[in-house]
C-alpha positions as CSV (number, residue, x, y, z in Angstrom):
1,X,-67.2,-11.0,15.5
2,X,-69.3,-7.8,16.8
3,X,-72.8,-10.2,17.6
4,X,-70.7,-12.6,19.5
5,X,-69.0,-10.6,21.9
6,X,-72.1,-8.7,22.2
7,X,-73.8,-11.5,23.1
8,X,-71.2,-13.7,25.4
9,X,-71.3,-10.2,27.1
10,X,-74.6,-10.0,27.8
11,X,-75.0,-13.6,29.1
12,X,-72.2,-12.5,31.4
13,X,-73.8,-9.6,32.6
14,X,-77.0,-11.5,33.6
15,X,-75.4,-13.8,35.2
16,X,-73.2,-11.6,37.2
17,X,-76.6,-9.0,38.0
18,X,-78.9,-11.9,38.9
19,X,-75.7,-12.9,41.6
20,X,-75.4,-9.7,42.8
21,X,-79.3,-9.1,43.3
22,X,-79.6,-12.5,45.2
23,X,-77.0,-11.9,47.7
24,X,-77.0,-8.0,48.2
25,X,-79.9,-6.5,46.5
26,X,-82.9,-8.4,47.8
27,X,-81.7,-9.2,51.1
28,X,-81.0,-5.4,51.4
29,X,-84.4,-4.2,50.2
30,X,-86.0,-7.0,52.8
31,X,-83.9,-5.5,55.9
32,X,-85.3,-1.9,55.0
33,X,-88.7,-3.1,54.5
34,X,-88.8,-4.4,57.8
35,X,-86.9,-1.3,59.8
36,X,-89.8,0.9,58.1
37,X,-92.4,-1.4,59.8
38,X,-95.0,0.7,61.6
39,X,-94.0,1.8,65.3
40,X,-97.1,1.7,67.5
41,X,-95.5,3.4,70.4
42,X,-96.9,7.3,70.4
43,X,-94.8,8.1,74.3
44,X,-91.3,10.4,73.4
45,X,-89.8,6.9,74.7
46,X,-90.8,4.9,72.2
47,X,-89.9,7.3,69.6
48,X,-86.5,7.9,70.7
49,X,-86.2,3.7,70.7
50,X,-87.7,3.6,67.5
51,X,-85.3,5.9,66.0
52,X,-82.0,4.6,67.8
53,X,-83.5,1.2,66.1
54,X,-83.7,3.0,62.5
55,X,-80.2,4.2,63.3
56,X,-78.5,1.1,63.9
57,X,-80.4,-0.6,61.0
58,X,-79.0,2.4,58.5
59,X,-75.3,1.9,59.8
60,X,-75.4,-2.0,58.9
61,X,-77.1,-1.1,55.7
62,X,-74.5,1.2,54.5
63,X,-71.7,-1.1,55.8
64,X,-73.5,-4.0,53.7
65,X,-73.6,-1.5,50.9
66,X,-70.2,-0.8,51.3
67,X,-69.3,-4.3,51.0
68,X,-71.3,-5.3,48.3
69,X,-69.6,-2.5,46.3
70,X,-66.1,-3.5,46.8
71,X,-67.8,-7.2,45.8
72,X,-69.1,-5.7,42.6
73,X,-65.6,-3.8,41.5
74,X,-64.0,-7.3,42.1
75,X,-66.4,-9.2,39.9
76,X,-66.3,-6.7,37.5
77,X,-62.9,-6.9,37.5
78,X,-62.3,-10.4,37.1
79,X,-65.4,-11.1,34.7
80,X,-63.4,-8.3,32.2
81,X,-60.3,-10.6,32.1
82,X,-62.6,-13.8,31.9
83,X,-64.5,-12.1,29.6
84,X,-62.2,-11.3,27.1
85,X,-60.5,-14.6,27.4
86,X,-63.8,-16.4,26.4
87,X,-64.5,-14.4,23.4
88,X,-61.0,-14.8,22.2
89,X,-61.1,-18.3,22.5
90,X,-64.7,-18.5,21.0
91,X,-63.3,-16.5,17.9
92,X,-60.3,-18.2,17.1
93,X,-62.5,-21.7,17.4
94,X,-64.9,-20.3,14.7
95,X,-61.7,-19.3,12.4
96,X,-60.1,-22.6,12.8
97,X,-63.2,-24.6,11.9
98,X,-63.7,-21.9,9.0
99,X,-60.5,-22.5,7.8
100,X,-60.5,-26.4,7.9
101,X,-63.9,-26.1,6.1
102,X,-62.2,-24.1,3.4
103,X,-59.7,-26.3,2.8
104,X,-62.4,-29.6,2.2
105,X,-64.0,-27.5,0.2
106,X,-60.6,-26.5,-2.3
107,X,-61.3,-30.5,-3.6
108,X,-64.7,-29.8,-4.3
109,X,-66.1,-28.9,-7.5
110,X,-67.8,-25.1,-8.2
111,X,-71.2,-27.1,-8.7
112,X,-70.5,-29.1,-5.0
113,X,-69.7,-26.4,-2.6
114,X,-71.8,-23.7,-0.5
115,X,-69.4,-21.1,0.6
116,X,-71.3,-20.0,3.8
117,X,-68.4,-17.8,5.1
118,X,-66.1,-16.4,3.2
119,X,-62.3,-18.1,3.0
120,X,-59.9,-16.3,3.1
């Protein structure tokens, strides 16, 4: 049972990371590229604009953070319950086919049947 939870898990995880990145992560990493851009302006003026501007950007950035992490903590949340509904499911599918398999095979002869999983 240890590979399949393992590996419904980690199909969940991708999925859930490659959501996350696409609507926080990259569009995140693309606003900071573009408040670092170059600032030609060498007068105290334009400094002081140029860092009110870096300012401004920062404050949305860590609100967007902030919202991104209370988006994360409810998908993880809800993809624990989902999760663990899923592999349940899955696990008592695979038991119910192994046990209907196990019973076609009580007819069978000792020379006819391939036990693949044990029956129990």
């Amino acid at each position: 049972m240890l590979p399949l939870k393992i590996s419904i898990l980690f199909k969940r995880i991708a999925s859930v990371y490659l959501d996350i990145s696409n609507k926080y992560i990259i569009p995140a990493q693309r606003k900071v590229g573009h408040a670092m851009e170059y600032n030609e302006d060498t007068n105290e003026e334009g400094k002081l604009a140029f860092n009110d501007s870096l300012a401004e950007k920062r404050q949305e950035l860590l609100t967007q953070s902030n919202d991104a992490a209370k988006y994360i903590s409810m998908l993880i949340d809800g993809d624990q319950e989902k999760s663990a509904h899923t592999i349940d499911e899955r696990w008592s599918s695979i038991k119910s086919d192994n046990q209907r398999r196990c019973r076609r095979m009580a007819g069978l002869s000792g020379s006819h049947s391939i036990n693949i999983l044990p029956c129990r």
